[in-house]
TORFI-52426 format. One record per residue: x negated, y negated, z of N, C-alpha, C in turn. Coordinates in steps of 0.001 Angstrom, whole numbers, padded with zeros to 6 digits, always signed. Layout:
residues N
XYZXYZXYZ/...
***
This chain:
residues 345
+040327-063725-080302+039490-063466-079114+038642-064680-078812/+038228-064885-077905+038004-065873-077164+036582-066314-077208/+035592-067437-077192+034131-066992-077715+033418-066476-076457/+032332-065374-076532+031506-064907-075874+030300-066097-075492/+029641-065329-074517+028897-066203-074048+027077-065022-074273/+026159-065579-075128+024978-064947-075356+025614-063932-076682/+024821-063480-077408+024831-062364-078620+024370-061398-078168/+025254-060184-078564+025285-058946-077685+025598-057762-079685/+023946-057472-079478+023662-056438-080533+023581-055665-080370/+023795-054721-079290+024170-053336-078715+024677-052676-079889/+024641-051703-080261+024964-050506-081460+025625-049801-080610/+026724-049372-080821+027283-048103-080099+027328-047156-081386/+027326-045949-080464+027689-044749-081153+026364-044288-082543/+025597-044798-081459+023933-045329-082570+023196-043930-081832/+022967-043732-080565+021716-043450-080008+022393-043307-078455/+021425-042205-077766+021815-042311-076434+021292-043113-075563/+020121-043966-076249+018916-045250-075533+019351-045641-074652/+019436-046057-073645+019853-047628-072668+021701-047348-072316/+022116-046104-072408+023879-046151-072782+024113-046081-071358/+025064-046261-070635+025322-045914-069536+025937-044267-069650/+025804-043445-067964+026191-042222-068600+028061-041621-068353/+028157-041089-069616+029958-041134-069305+030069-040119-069450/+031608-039883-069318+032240-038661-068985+031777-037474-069974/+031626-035991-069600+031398-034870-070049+032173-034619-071309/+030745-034474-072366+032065-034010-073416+032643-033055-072852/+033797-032774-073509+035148-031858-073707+034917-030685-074551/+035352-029498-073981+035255-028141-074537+034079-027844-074084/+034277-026037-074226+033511-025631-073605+032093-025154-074577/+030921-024957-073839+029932-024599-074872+029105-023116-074541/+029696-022671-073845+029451-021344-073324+029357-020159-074317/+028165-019279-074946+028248-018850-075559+027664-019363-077054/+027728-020392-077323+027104-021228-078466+025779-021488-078975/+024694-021468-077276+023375-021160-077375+022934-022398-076583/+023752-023260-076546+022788-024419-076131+024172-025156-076283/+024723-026852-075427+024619-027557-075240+024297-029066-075867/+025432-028888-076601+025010-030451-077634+024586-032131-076920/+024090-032717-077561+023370-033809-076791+024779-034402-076318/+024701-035124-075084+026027-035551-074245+025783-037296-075368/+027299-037742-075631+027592-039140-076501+027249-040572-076026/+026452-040249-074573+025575-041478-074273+025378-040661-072640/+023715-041236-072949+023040-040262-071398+022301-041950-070990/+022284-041890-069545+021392-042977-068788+020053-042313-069118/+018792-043025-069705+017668-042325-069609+016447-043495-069659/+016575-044261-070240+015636-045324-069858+016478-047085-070732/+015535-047501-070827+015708-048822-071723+015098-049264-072449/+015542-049617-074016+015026-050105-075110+015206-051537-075222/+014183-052602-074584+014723-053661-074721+014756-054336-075861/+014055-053829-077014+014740-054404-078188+015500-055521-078190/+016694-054739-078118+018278-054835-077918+017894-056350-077300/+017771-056823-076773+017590-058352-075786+016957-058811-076372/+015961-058746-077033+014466-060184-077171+014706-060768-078509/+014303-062290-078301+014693-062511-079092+013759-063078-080409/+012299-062333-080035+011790-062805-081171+010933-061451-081592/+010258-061247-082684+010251-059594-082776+008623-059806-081614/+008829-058331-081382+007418-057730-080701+007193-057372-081609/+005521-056788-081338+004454-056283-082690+004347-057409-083745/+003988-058848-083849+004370-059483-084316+002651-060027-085047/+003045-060891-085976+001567-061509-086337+001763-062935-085636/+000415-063123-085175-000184-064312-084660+001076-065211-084703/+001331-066032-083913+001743-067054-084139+001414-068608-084199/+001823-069251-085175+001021-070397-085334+001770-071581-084568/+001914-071373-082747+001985-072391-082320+001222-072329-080819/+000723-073511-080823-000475-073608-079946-000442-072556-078392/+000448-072721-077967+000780-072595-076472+001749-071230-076673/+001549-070373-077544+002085-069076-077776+000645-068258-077929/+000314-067921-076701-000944-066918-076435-000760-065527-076530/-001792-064892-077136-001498-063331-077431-001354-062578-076056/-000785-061886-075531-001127-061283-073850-001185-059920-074046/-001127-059165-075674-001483-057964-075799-001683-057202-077318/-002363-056612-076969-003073-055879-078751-002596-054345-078618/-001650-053639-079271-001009-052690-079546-001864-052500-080875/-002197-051185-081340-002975-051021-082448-003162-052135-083183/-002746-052239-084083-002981-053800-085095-001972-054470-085304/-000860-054795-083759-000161-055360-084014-000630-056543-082593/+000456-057610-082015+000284-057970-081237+001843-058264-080282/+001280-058833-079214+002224-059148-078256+002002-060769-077609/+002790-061711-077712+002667-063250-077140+003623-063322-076145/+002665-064361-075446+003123-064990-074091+004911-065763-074670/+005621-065748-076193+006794-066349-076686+007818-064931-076128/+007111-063958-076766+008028-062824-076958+008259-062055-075460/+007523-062658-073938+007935-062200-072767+008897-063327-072953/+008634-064504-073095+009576-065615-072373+011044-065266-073156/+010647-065410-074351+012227-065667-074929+012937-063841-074449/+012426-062644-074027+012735-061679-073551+013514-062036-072391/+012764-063087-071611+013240-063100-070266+014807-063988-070368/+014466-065197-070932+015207-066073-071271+016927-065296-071606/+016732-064999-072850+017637-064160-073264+018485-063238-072562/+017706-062196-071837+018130-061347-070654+019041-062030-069928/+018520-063156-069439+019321-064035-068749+021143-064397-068585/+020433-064724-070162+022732-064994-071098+022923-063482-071164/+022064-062663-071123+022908-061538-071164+023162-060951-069800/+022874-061017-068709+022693-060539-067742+024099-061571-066851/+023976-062894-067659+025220-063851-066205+026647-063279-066948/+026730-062343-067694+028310-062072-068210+028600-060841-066701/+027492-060245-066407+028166-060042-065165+027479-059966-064031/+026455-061474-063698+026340-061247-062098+025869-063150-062909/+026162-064112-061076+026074-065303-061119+025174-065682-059829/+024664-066591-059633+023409-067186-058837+022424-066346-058111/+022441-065847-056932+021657-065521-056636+021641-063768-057248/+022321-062896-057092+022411-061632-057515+021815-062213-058997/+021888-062986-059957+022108-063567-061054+020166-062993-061749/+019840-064036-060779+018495-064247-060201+017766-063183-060313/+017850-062347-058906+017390-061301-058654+017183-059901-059670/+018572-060313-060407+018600-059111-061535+017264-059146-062642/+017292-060484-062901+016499-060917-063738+014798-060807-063507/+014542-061227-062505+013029-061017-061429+012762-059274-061296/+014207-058559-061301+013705-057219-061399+013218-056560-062601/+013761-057287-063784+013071-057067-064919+011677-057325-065166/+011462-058492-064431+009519-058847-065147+008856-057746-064543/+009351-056682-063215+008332-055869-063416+007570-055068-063894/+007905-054654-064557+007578-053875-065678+007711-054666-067134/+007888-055300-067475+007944-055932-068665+006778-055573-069375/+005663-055498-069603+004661-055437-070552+004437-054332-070745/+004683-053400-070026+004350-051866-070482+005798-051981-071014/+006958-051960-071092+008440-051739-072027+007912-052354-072664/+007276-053880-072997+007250-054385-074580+006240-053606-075120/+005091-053258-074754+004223-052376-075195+004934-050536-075769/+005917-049892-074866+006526-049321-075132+007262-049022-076778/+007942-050413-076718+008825-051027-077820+008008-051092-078860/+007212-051573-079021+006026-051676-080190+005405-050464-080759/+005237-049581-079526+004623-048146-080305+005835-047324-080618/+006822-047434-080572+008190-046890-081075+008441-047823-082130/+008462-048897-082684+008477-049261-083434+007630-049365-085112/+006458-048896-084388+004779-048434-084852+004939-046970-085875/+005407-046448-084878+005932-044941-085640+007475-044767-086305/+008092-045520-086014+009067-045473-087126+008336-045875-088486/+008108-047186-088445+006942-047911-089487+006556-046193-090298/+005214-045974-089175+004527-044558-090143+005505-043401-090194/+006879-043064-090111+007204-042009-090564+008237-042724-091769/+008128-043693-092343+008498-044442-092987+010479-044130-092613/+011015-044477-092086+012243-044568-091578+013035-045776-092366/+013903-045568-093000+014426-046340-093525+015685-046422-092978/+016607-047920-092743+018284-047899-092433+018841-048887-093295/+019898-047999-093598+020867-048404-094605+021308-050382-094339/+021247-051160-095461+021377-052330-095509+023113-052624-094953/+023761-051476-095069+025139-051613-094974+025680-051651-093788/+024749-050792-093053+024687-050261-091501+024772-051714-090190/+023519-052679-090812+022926-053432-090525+024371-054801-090708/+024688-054688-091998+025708-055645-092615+027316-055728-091770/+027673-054267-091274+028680-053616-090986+028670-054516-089016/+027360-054027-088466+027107-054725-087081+027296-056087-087543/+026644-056805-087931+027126-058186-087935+028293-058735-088213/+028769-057913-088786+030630-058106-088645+031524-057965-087982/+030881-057411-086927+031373-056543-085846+031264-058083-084999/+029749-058463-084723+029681-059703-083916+030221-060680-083847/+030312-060959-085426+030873-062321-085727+032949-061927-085640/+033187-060895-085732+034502-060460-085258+035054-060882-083636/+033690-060518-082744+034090-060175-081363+033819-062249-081040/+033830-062845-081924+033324-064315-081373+034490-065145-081740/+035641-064358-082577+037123-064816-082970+036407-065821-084494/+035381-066310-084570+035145-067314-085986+033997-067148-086174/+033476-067483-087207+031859-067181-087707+031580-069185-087186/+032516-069946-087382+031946-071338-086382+031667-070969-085054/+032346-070193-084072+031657-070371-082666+030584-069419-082511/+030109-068367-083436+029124-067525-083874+027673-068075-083915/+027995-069239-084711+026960-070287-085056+026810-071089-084453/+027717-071819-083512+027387-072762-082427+026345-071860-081162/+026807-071063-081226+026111-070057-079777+024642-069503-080500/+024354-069424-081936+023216-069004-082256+022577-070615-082245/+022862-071409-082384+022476-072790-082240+021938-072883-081434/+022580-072971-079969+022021-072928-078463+021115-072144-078677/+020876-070791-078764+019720-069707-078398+018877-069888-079471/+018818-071308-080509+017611-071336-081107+017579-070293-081753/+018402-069613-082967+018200-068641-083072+019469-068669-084630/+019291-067962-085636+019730-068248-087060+020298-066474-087387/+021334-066422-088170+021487-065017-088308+020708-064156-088346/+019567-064622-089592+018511-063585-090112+017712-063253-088660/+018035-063505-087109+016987-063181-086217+017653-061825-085640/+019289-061927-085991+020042-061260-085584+020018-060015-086210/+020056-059712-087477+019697-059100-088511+018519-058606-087955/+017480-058893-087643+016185-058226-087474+016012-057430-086306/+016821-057923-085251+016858-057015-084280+018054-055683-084374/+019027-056078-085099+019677-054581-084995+019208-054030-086027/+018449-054388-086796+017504-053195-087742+016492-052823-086936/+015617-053158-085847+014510-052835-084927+015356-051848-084250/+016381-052206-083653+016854-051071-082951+017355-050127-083409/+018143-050018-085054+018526-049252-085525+017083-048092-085763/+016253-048328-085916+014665-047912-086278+014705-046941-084869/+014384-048043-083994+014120-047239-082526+015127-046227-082063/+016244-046587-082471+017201-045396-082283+016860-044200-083024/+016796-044119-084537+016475-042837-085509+015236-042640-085223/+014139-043014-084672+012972-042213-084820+012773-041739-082811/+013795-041936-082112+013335-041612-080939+014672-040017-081187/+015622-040472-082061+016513-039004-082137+015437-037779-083123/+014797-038160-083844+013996-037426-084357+012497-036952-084139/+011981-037190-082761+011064-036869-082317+011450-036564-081143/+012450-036714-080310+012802-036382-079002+013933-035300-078896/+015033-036219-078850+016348-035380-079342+016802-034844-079469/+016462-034742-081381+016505-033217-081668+015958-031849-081639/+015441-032022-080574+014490-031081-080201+014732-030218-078659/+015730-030657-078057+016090-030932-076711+017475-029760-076861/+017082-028873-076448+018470-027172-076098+018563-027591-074136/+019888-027058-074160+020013-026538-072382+021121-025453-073004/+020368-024535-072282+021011-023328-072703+022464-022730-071756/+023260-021868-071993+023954-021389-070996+023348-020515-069819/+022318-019809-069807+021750-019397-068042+021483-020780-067673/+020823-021798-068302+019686-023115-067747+021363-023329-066676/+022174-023678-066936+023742-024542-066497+024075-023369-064961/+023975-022068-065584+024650-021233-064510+023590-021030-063493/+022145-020899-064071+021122-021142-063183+021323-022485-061927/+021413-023794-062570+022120-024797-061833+022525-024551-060865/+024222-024344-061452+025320-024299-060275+024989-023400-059338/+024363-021873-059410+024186-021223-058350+023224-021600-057494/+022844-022806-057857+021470-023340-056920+021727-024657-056013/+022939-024977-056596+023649-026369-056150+025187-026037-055761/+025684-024851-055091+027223-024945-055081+027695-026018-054290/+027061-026506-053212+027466-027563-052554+027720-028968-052947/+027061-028994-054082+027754-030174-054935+028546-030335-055901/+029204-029315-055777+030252-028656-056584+031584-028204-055962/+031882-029142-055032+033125-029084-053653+033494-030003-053722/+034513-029771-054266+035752-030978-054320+036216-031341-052989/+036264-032213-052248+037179-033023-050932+038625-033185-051451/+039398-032835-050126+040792-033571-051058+040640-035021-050929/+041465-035024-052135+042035-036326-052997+042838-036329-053239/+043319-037874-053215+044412-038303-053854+044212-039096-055133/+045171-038717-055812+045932-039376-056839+046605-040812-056411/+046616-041492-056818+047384-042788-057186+047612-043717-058130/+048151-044623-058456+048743-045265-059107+048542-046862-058243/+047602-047754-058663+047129-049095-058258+047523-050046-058665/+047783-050826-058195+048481-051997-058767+047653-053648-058419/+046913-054422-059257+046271-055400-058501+046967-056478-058761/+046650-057172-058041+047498-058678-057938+047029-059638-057484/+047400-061257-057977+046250-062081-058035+046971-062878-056089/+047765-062360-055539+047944-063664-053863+048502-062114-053305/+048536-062596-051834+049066-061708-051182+050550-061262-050913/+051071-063119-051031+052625-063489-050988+053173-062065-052168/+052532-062564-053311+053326-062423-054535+053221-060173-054284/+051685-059893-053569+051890-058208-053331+052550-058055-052581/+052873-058668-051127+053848-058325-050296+055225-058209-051004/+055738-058712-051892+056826-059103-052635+057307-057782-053074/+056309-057558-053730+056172-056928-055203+055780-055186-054655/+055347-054960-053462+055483-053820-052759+056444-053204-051857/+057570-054351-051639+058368-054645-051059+059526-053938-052309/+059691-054570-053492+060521-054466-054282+060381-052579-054682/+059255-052410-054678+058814-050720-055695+059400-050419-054413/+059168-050022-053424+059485-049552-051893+061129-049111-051942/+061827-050229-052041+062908-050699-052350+063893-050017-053517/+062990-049607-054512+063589-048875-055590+063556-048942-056645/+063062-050797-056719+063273-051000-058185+062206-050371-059196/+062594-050913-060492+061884-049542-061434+060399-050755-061785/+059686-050243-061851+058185-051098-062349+058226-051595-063695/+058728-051020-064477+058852-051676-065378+059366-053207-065646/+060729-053228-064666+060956-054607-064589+060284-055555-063420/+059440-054628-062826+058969-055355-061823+057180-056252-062473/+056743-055484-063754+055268-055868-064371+056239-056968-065552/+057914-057102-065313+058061-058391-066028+058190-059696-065225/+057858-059488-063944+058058-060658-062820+057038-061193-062390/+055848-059986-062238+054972-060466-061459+053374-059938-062407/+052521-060863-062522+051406-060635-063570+050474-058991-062155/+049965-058287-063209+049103-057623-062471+048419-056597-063590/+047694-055509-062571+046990-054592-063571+047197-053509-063047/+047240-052261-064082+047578-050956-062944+046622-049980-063634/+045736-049189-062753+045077-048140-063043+045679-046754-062348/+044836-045517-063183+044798-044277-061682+044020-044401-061622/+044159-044057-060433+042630-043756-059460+042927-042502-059181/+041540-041786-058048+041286-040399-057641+040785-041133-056588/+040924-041170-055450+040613-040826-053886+040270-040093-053176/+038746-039958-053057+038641-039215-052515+038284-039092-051242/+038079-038000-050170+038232-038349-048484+036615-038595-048830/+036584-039655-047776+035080-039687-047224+033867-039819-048783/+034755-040071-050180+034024-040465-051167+033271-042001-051850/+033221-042684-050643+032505-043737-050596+033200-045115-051433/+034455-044869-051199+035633-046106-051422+035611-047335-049571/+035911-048113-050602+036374-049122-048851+037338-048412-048043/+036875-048534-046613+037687-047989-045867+039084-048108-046008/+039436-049368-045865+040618-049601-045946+041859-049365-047041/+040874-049281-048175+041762-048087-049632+042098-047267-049304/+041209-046348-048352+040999-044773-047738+042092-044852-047043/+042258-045700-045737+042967-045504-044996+044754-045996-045117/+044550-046723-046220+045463-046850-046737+046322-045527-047615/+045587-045035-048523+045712-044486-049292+045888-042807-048730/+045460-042578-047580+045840-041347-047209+046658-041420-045749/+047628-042531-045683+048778-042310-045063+049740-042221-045691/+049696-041967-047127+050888-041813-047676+050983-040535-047612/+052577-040367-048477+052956-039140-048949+053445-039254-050368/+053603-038166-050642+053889-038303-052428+054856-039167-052814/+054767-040321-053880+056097-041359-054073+056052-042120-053015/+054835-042288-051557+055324-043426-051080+054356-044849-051591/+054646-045839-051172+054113-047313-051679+052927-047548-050391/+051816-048207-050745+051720-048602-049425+051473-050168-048786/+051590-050701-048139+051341-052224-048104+050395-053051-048739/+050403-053714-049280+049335-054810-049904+047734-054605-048963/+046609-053954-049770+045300-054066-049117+044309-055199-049943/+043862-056101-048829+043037-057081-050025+041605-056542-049547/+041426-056691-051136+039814-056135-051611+039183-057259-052316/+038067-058573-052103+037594-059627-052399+038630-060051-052506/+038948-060538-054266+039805-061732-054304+041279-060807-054958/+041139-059980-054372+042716-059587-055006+043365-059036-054063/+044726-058561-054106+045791-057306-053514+045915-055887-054190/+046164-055228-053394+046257-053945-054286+047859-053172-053350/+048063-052751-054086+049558-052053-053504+049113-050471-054795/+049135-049396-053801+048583-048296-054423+050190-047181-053924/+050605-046577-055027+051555-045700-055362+050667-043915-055192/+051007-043344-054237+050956-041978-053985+051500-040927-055229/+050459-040265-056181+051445-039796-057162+050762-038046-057040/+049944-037870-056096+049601-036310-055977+048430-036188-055619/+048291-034713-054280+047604-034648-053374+046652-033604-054266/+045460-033538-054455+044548-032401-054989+043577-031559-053491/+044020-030531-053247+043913-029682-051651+042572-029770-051859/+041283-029304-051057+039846-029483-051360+039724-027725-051562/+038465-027484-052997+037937-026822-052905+036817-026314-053871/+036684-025355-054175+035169-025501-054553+035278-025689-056450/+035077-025956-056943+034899-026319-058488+033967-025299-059090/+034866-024743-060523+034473-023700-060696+033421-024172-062103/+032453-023006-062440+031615-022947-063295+032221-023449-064325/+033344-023038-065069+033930-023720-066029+034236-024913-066218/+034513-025504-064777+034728-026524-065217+033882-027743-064725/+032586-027210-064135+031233-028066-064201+030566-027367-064823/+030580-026874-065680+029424-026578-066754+029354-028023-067612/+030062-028662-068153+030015-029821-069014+029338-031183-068272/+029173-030836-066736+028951-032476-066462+027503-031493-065920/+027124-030580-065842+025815-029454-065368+025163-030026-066846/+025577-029380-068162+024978-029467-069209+024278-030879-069482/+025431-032043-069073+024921-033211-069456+023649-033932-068312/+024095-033666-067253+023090-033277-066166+022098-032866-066492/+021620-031776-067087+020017-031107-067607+019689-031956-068676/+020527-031905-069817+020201-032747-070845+019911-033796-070758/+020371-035240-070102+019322-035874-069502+017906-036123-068885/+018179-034962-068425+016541-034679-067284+015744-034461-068522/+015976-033484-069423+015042-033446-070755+015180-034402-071429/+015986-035097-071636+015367-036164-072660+014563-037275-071990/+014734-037432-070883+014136-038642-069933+012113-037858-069963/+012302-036516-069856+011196-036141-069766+010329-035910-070906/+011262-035501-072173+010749-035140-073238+010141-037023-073723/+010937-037867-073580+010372-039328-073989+009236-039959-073436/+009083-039517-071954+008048-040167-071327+006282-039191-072252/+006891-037525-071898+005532-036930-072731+005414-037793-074552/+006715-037969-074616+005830-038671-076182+005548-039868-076197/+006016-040562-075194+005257-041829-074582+003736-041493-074913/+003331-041308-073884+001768-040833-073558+001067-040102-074267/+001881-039402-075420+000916-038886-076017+000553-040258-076824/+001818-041010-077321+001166-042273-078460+000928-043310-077478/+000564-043488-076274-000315-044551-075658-002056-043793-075639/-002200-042911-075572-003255-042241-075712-003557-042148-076888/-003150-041979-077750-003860-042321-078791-003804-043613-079638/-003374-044288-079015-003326-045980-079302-004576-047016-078820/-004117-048158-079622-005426-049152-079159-004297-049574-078146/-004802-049847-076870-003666-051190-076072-004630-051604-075291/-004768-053169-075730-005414-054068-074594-004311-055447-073845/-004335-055002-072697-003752-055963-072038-004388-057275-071767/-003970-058951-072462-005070-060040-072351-004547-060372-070987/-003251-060916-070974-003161-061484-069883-001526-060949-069342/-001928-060607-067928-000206-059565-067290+000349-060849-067029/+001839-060400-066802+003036-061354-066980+002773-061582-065411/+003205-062923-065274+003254-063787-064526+004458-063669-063297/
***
């Protein structure tokens, strides 16, 4: 594998922190009492995960690294916004470049000092509930990293650049490993959605619970137009795809289409003049072609309890944990020392 660009200590399968939110678990939970926590919920952000020098930190002994905040008896420096920001940065251009690049980044300083302040009193109370993580846990991620970089040499060239030595690496996926177990054990596990909470829901929301027809398809992308005209020309024609993905480089997904579901027009309109098994002409979308295969029409109608109860459940369960975190927010900013010296810039 090829080397990455920035160090990316993300834990999966750690915590639902910062996860993006995915598909509904599977099976049903009806009857069970409650609703198991969904395997990654959108609910806020632990920036941890990014910075690259610890928060809650002691003094630092270099001149022009000013304290800008006092968390009980720990602190916060004008190093640990920058190298936050800095960092964010290499992590942020793997997928957006100049100006979007930019902007992403500027949307972060707003809030920045209350999240590092955040981070610190979650870190504060792991500390006092004395939370311990396994050395192996910790050992196991870094193998993982230095795996995804193809050599432990281009591992080290890239920790070179970011000023930055294993043991820094090490310290942050143990911070986050911390922030993960003590936010599942004060939040978390504590968090039911019951079966009325779900059916309560849906009977309150059926309208978002109406399927449009859709289509099914079968996509095909391609890097010129010549080579999709070709190559849509040929499937059209008869030949079998198999020998046709040995001629011409591309990528093929399914998709679901849906009417009026906020796809480019021209997918849409592409995509629902077919009929089942037909091809349809090369549509360019930015820098590619797409030639999309008709493989089944889904008629519109209303979606039943059964089978939105799982994306209902994960739906509530979110809303509580987003809510249950902010009340234990505030209860430990309230009873905390926090002085703000100087707000980020």
């Amino acid at each position: 594998m090829g080397k990455k660009s920035g160090i990316d200590i993300n834990i999966t399968g750690q915590s639902s922190v910062g996860a993006g939110l995915k598909s509904a678990p599977t099976g049903s939970n009806v009857g069970t009492g409650y609703y198991p926590a969904p395997t990654a919920i959108r609910i806020f952000f632990v920036f941890v995960t990014l910075i690259l020098s610890a928060i809650c930190a002691v003094p630092s002994a270099f001149a022009d690294d000013k304290i800008v905040a006092v968390v009980n008896k720990d602190v916060i420096t004008s190093k640990d916004m920058n190298d936050f920001l800095n960092f964010t940065r290499v992590q942020l251009a793997r997928q957006y470049q100049g100006r979007e690049l930019e902007e992403k980044r500027q949307a972060l300083k707003v809030d920045l000092m209350n999240r590092l302040i955040e981070d610190c009193l979650i870190l504060q109370e792991a500390k006092k509930e004395k939370v311990e993580i396994d050395p192996n846990r910790i050992k196991g991620r870094m193998d993982e990293i230095r795996r995804e970089y193809g050599s432990d040499a281009a591992f080290q060239v890239d920790l070179r650049k970011q000023g930055m030595v294993p043991a820094d690496i090490e310290k942050k996926i143990r911070e986050q490993m911390l922030i993960f177990t003590i936010i599942d054990r004060k939040v978390k596990s504590k968090i039911l959605v019951r079966p009325e909470e779900v059916t309560s829901y849906y009977n309150a929301h059926t309208l978002d619970f109406f399927l449009p027809e859709t289509r099914e398809v079968e996509a095909y992308a391609l890097e010129n137009e010549d080579m999709a005209k070709t190559f849509s020309y040929n499937l059209i024609a008869g030949q079998k795809l198999t020998d046709l993905a040995a001629r011409y480089p591309m990528t093929v997904n399914k998709l679901q289409v849906p009417k009026g579901g906020g796809v480019k027009n021209e997918i849409e309109e592409a995509v629902f003049k077919l009929g089942v098994g037909e091809v349809s002409a090369p549509v360019g979308v930015d820098d590619k072609y797409y030639v999309f295969r008709l493989e089944n029409i889904i008629v519109p109608g209303q979606i039943s309890l059964s089978d939105a109860q799982d994306d209902i459940g994960e739906l509530l369960y979110s809303k509580k944990m987003e809510e249950g975190f902010a009340a234990w927010m505030v209860e430990m900013k309230n009873n905390a020392y926090i002085k703000v010296i100087e707000a980020d810039k």
